[in-house]
Backbone as XML, in Angstrom:
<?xml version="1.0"?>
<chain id="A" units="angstrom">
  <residue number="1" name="UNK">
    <atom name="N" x="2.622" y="2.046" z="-18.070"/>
    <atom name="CA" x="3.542" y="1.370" z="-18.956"/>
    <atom name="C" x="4.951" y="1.928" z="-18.795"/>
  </residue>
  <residue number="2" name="UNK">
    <atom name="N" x="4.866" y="3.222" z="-18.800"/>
    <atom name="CA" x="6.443" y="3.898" z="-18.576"/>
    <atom name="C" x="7.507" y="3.595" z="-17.422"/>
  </residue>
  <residue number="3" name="UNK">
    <atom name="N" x="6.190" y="2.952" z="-16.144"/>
    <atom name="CA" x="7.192" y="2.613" z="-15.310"/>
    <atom name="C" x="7.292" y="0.944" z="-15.031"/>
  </residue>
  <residue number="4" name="UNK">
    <atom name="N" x="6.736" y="0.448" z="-15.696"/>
    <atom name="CA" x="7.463" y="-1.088" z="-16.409"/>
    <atom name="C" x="8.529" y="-1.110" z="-16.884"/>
  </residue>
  <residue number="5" name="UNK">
    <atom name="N" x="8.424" y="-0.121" z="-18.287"/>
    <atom name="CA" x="9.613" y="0.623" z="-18.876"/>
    <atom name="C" x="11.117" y="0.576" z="-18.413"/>
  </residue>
  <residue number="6" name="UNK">
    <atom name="N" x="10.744" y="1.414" z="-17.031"/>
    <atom name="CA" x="11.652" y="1.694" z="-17.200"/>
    <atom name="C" x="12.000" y="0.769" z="-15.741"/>
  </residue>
  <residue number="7" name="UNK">
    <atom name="N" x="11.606" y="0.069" z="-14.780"/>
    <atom name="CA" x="12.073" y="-0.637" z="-13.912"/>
    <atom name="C" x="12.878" y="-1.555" z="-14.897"/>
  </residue>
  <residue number="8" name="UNK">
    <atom name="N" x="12.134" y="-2.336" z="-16.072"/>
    <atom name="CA" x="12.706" y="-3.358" z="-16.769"/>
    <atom name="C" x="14.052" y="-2.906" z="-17.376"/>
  </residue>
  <residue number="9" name="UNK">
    <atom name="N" x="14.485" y="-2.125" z="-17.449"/>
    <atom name="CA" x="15.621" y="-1.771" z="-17.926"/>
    <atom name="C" x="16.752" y="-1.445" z="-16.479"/>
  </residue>
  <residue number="10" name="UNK">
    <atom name="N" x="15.782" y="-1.209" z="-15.650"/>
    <atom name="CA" x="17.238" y="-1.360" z="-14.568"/>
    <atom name="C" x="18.198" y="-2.233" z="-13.851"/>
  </residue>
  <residue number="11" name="UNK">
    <atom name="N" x="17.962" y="-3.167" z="-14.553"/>
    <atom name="CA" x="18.976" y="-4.667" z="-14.115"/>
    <atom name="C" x="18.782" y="-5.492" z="-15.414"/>
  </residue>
  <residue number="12" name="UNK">
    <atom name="N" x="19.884" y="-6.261" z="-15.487"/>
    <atom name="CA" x="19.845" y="-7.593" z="-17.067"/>
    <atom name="C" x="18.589" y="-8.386" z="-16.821"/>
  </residue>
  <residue number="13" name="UNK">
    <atom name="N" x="17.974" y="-8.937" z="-15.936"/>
    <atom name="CA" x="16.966" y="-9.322" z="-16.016"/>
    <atom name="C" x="16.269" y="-8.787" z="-14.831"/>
  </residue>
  <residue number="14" name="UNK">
    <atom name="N" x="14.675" y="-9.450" z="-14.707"/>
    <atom name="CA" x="13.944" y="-8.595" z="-14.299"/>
    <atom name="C" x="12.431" y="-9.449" z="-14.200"/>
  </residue>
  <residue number="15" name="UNK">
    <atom name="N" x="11.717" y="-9.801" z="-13.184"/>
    <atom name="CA" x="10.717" y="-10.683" z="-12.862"/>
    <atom name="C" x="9.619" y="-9.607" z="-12.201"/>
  </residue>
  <residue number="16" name="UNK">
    <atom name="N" x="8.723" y="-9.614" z="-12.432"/>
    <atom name="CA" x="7.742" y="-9.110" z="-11.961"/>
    <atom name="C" x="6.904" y="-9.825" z="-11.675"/>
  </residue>
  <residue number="17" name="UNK">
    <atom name="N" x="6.314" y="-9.977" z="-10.443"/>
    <atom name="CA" x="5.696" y="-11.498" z="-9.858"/>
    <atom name="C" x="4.697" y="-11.193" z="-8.791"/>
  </residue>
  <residue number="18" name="UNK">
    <atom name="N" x="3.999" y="-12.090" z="-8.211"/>
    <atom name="CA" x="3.168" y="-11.707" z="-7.209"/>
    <atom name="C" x="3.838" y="-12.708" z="-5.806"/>
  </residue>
  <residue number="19" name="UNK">
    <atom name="N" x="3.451" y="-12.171" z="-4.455"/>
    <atom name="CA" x="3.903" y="-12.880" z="-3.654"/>
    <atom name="C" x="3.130" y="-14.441" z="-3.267"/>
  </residue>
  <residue number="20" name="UNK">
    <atom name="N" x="2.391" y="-14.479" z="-3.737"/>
    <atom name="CA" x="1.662" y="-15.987" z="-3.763"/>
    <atom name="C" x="1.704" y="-16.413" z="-5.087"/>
  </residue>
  <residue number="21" name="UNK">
    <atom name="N" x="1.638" y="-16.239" z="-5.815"/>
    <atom name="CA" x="2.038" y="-16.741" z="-7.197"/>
    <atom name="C" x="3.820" y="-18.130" z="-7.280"/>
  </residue>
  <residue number="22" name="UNK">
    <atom name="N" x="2.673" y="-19.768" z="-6.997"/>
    <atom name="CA" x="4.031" y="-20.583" z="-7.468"/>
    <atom name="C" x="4.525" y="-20.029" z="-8.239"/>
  </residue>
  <residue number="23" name="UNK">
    <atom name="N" x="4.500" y="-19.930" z="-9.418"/>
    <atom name="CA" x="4.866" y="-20.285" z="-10.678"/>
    <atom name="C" x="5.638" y="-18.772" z="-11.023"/>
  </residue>
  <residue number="24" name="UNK">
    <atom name="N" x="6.010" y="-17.613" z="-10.084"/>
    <atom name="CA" x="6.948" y="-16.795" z="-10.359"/>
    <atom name="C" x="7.790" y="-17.137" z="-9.404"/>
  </residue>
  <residue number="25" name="UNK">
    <atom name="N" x="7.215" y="-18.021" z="-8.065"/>
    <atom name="CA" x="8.444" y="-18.393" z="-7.559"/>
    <atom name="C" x="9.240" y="-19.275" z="-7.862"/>
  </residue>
  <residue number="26" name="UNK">
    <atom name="N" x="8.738" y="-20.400" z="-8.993"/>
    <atom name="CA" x="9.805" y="-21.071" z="-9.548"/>
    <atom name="C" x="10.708" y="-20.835" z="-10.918"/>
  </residue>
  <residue number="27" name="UNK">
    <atom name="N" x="9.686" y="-19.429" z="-11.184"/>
    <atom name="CA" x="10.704" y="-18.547" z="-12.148"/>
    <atom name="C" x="12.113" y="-17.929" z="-11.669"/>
  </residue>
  <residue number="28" name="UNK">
    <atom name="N" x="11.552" y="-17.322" z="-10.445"/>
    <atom name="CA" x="12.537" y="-16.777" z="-9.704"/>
    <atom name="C" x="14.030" y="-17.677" z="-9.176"/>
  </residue>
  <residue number="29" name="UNK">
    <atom name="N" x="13.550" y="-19.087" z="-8.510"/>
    <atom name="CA" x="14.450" y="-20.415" z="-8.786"/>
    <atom name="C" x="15.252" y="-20.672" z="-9.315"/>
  </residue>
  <residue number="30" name="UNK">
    <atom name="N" x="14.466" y="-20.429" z="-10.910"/>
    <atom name="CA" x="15.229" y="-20.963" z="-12.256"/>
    <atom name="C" x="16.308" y="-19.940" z="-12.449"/>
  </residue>
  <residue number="31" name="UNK">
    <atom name="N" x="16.179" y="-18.828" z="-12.197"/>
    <atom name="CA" x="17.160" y="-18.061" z="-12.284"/>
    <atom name="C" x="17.948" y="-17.809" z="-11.204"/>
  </residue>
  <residue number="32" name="UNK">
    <atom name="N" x="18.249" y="-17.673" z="-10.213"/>
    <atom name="CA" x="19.117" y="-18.204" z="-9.512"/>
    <atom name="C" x="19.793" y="-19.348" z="-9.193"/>
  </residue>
  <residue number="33" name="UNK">
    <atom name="N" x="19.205" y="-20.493" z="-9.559"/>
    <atom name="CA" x="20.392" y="-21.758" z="-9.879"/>
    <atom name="C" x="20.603" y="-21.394" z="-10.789"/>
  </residue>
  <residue number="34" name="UNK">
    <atom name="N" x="20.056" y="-20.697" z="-12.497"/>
    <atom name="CA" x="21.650" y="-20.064" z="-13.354"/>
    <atom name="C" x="22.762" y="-19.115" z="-13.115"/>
  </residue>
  <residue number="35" name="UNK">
    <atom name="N" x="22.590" y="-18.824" z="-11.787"/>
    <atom name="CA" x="23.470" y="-17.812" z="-11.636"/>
    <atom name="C" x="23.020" y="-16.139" z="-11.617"/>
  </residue>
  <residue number="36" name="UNK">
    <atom name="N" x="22.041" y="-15.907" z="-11.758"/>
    <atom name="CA" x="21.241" y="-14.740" z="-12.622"/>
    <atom name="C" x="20.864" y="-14.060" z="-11.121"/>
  </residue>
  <residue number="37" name="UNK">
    <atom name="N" x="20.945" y="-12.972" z="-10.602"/>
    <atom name="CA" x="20.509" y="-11.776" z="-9.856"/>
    <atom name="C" x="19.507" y="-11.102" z="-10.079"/>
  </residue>
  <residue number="38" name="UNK">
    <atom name="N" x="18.004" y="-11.198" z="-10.519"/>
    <atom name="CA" x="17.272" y="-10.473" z="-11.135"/>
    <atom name="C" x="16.948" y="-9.978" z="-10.112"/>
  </residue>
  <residue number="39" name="UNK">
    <atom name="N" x="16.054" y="-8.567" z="-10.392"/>
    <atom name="CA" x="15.762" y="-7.783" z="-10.151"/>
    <atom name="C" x="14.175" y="-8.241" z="-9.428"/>
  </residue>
  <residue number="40" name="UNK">
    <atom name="N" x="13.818" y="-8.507" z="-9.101"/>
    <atom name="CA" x="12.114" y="-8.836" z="-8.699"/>
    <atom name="C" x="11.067" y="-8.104" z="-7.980"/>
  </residue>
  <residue number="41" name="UNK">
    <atom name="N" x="10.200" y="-7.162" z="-8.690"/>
    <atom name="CA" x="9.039" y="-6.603" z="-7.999"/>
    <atom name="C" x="7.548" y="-7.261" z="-8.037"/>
  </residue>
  <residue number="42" name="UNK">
    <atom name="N" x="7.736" y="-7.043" z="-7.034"/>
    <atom name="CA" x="6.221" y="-8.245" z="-6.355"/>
    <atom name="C" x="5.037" y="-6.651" z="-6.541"/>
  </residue>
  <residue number="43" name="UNK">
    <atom name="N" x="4.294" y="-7.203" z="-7.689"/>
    <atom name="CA" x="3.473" y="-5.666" z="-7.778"/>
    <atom name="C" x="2.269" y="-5.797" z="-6.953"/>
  </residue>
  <residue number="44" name="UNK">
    <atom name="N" x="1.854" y="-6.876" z="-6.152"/>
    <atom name="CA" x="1.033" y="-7.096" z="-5.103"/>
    <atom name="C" x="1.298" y="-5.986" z="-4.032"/>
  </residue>
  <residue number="45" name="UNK">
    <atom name="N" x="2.254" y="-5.719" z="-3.718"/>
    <atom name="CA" x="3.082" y="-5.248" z="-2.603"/>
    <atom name="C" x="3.430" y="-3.868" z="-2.825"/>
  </residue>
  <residue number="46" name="UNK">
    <atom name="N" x="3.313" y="-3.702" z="-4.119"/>
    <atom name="CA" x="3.826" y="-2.254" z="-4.887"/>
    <atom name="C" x="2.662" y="-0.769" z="-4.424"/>
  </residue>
  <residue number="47" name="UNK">
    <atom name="N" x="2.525" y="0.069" z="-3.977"/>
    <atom name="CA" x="1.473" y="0.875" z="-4.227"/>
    <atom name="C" x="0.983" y="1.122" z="-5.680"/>
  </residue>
  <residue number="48" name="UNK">
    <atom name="N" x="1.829" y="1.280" z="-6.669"/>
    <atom name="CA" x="0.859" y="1.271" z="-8.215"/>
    <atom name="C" x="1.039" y="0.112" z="-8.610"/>
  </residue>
  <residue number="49" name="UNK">
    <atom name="N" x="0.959" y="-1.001" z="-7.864"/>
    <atom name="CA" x="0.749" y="-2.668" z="-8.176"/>
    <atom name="C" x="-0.252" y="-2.760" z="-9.249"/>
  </residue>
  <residue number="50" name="UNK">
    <atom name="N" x="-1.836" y="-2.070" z="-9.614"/>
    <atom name="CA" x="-2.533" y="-2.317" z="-10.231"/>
    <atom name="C" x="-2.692" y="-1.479" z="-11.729"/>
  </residue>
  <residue number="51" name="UNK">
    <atom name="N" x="-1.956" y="-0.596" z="-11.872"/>
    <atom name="CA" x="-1.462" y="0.525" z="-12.675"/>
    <atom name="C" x="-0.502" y="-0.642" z="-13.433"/>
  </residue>
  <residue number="52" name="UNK">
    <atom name="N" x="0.482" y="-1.135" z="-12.420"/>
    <atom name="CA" x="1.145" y="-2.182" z="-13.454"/>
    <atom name="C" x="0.915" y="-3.444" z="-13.578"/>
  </residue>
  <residue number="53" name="UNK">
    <atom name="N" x="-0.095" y="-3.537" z="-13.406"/>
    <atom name="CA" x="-0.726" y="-5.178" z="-13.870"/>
    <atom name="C" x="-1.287" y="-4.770" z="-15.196"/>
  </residue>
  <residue number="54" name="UNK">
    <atom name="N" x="-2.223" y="-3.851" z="-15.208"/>
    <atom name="CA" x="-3.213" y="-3.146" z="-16.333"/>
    <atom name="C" x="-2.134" y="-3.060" z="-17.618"/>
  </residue>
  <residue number="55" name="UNK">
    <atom name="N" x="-0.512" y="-2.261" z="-16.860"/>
    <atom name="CA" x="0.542" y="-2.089" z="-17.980"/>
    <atom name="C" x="1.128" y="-3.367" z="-18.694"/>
  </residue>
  <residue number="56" name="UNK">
    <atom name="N" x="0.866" y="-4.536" z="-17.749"/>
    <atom name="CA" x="1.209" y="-5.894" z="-18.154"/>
    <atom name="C" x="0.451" y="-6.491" z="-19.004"/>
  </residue>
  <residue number="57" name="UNK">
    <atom name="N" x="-1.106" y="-6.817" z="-19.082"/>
    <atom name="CA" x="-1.664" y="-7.323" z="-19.442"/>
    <atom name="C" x="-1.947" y="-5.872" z="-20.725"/>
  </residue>
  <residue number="58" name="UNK">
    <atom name="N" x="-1.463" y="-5.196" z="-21.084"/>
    <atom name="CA" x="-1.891" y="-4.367" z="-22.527"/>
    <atom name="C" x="-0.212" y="-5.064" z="-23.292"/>
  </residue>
  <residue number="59" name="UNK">
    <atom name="N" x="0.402" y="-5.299" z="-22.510"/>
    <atom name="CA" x="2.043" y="-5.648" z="-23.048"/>
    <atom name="C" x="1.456" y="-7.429" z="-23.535"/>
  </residue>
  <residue number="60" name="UNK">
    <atom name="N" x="0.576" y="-7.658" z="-23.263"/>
    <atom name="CA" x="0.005" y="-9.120" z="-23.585"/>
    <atom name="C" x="-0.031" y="-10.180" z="-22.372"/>
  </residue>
  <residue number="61" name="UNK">
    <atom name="N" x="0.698" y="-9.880" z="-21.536"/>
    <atom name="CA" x="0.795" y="-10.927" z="-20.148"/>
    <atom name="C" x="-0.489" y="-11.092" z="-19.762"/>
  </residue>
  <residue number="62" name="UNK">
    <atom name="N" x="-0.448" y="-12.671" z="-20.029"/>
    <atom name="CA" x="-2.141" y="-13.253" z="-19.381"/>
    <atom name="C" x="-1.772" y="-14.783" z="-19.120"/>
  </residue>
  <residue number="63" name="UNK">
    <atom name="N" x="-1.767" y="-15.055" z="-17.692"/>
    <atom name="CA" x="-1.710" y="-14.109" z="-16.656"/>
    <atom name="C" x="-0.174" y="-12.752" z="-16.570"/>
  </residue>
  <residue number="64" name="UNK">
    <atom name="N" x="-0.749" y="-11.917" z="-15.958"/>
    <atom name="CA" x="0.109" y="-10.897" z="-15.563"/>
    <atom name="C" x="1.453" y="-11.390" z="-14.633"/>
  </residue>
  <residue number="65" name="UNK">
    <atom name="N" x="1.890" y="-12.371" z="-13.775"/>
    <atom name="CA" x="2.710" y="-12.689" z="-13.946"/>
    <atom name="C" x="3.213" y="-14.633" z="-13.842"/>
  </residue>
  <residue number="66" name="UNK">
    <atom name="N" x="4.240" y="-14.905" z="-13.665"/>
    <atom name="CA" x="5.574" y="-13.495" z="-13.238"/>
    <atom name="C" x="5.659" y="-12.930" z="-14.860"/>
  </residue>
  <residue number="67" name="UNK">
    <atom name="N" x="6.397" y="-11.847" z="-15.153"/>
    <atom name="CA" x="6.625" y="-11.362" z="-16.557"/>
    <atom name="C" x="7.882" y="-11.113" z="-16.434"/>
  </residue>
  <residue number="68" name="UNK">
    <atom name="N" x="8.678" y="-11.685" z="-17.156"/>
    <atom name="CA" x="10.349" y="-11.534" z="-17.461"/>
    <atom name="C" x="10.623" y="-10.636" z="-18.539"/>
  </residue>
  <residue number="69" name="UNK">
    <atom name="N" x="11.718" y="-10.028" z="-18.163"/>
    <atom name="CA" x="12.670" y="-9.125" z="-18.713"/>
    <atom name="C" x="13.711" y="-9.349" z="-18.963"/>
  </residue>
  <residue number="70" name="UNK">
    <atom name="N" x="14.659" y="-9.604" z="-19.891"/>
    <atom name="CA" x="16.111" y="-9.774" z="-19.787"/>
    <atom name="C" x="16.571" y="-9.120" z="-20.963"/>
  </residue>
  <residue number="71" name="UNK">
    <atom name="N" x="17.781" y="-8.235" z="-20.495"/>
    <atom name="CA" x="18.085" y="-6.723" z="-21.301"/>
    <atom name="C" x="17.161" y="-5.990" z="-21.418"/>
  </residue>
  <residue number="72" name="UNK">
    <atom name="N" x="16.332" y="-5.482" z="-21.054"/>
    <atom name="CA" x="15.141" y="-4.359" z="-20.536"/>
    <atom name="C" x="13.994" y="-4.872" z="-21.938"/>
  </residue>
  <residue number="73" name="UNK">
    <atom name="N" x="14.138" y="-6.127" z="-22.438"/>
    <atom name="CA" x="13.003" y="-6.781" z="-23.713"/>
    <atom name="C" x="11.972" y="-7.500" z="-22.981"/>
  </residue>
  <residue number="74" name="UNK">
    <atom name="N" x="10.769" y="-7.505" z="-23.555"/>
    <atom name="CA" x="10.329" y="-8.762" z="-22.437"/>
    <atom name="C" x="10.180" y="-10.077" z="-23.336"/>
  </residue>
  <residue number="75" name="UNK">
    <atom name="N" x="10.592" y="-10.690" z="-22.470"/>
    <atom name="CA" x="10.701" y="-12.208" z="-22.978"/>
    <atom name="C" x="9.124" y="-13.107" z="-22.795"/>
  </residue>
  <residue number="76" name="UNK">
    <atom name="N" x="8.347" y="-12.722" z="-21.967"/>
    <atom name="CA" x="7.337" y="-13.324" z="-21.571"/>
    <atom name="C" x="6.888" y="-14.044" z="-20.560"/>
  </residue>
  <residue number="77" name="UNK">
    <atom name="N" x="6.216" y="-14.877" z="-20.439"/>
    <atom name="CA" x="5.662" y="-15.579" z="-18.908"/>
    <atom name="C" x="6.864" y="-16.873" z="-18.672"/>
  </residue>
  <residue number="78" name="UNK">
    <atom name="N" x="5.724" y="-17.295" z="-17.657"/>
    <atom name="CA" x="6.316" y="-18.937" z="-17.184"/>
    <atom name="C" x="6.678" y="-19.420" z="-18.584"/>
  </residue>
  <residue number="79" name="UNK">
    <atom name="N" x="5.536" y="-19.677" z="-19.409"/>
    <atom name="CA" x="5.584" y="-20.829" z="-20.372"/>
    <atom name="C" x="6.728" y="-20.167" z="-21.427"/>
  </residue>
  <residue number="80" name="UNK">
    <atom name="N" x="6.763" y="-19.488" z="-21.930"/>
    <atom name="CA" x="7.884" y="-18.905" z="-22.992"/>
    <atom name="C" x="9.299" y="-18.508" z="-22.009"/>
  </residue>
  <residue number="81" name="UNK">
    <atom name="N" x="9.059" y="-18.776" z="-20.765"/>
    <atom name="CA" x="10.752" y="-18.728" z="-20.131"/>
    <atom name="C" x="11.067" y="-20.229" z="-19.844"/>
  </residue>
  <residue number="82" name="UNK">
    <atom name="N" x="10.326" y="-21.085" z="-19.776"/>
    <atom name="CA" x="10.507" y="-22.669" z="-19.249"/>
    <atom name="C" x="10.826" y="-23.184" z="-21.024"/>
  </residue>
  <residue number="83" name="UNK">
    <atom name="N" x="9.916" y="-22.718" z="-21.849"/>
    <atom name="CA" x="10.329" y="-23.235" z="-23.139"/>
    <atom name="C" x="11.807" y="-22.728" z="-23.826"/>
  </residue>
  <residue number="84" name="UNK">
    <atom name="N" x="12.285" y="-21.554" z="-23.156"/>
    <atom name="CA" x="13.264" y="-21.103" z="-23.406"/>
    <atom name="C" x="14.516" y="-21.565" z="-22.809"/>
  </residue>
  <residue number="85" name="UNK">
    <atom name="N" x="14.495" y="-21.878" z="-21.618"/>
    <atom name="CA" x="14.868" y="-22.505" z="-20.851"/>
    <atom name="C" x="15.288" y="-24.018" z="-21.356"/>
  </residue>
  <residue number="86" name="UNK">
    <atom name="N" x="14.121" y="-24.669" z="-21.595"/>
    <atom name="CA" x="14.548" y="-26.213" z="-22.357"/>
    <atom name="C" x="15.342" y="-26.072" z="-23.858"/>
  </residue>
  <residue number="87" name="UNK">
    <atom name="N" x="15.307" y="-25.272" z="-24.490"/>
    <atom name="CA" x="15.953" y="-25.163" z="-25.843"/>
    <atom name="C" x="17.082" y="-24.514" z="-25.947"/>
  </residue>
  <residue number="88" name="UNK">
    <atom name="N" x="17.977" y="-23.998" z="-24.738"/>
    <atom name="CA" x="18.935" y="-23.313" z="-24.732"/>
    <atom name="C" x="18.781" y="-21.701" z="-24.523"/>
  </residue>
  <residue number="89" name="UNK">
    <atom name="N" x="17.897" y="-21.119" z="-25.204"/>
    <atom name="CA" x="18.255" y="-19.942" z="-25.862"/>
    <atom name="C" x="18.108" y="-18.651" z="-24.347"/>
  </residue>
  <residue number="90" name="UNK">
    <atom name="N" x="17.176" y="-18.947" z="-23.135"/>
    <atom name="CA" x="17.372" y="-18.222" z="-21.945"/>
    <atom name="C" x="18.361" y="-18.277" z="-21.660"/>
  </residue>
  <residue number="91" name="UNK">
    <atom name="N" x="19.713" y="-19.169" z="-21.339"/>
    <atom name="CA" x="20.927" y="-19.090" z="-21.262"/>
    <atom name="C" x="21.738" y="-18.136" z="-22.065"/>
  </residue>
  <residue number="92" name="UNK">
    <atom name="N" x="21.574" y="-18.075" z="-23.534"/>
    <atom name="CA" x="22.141" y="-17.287" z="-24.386"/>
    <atom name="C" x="21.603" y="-15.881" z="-24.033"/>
  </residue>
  <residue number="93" name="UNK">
    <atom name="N" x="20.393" y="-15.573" z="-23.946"/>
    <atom name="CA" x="19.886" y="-14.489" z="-23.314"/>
    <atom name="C" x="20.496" y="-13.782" z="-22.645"/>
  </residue>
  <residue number="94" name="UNK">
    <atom name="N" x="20.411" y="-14.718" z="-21.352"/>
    <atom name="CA" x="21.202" y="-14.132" z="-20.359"/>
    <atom name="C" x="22.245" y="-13.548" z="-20.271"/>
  </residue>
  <residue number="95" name="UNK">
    <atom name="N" x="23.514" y="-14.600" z="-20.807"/>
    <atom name="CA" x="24.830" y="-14.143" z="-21.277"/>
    <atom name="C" x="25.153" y="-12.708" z="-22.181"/>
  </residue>
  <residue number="96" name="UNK">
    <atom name="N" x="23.995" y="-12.597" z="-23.042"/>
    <atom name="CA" x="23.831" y="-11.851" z="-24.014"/>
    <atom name="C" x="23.843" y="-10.114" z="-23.345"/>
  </residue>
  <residue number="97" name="UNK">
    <atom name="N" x="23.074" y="-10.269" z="-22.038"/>
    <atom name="CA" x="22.578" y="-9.097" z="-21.506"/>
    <atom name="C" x="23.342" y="-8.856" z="-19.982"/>
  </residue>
  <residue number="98" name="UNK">
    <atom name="N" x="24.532" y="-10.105" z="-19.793"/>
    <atom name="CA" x="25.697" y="-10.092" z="-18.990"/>
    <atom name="C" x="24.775" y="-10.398" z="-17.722"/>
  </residue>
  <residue number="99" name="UNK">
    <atom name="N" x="23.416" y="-10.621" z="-17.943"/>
    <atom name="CA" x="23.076" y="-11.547" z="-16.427"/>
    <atom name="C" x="23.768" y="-12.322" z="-15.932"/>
  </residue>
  <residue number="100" name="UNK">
    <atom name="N" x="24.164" y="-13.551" z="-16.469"/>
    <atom name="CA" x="25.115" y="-14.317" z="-16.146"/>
    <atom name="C" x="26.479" y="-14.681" z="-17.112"/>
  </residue>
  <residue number="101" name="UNK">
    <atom name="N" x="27.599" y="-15.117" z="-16.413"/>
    <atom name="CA" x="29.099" y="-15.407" z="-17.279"/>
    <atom name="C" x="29.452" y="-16.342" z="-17.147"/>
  </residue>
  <residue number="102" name="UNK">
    <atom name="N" x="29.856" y="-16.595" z="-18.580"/>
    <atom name="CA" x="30.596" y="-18.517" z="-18.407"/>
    <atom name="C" x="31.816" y="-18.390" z="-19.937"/>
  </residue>
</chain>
């Protein structure tokens, strides 16, 4: 958990995803057509990849990813970043935590 922790806090946002996993790659998408630079560790690929899946899924992620971060908080999966996304408030997020400027 500590080093979720603390990766998630080292950039405004922050995706943790698998490398076959659509659905963090169209997380990943969504945030770069806003403008957004996140940070992205593919924990497939990671040597304690499974140390932090275990840390994901006790944080509630099911599935484990992708799992977003923005300002080192977690915001949650696909579905609570796409719903966030449609209602405005990932934008405000963002801005909020200087991911992106407008």
């Amino acid at each position: 958990m500590d080093r979720i922790n603390e990766l998630a806090k080292m950039k405004a946002a922050v995706i943790f995803t698998k490398s076959s996993c659509c659905m963090c790659h169209s997380i990943q998408t969504l945030f770069y057509e806003m403008g957004a630079g996140p940070a992205v560790y593919e924990i497939d690929r990671d040597t304690r990849g499974e140390e932090m899946e275990r840390a994901l899924q006790r944080l509630g992620c099911n599935p484990t990813v992708p799992a977003v971060f923005i300002g080192g908080k977690f915001v949650g999966s696909a579905r609570e970043v796409l719903s966030s996304h449609l209602n405005g408030s990932l934008k405000e997020k963002l801005i909020a935590a200087k991911a992106i400027w407008f």
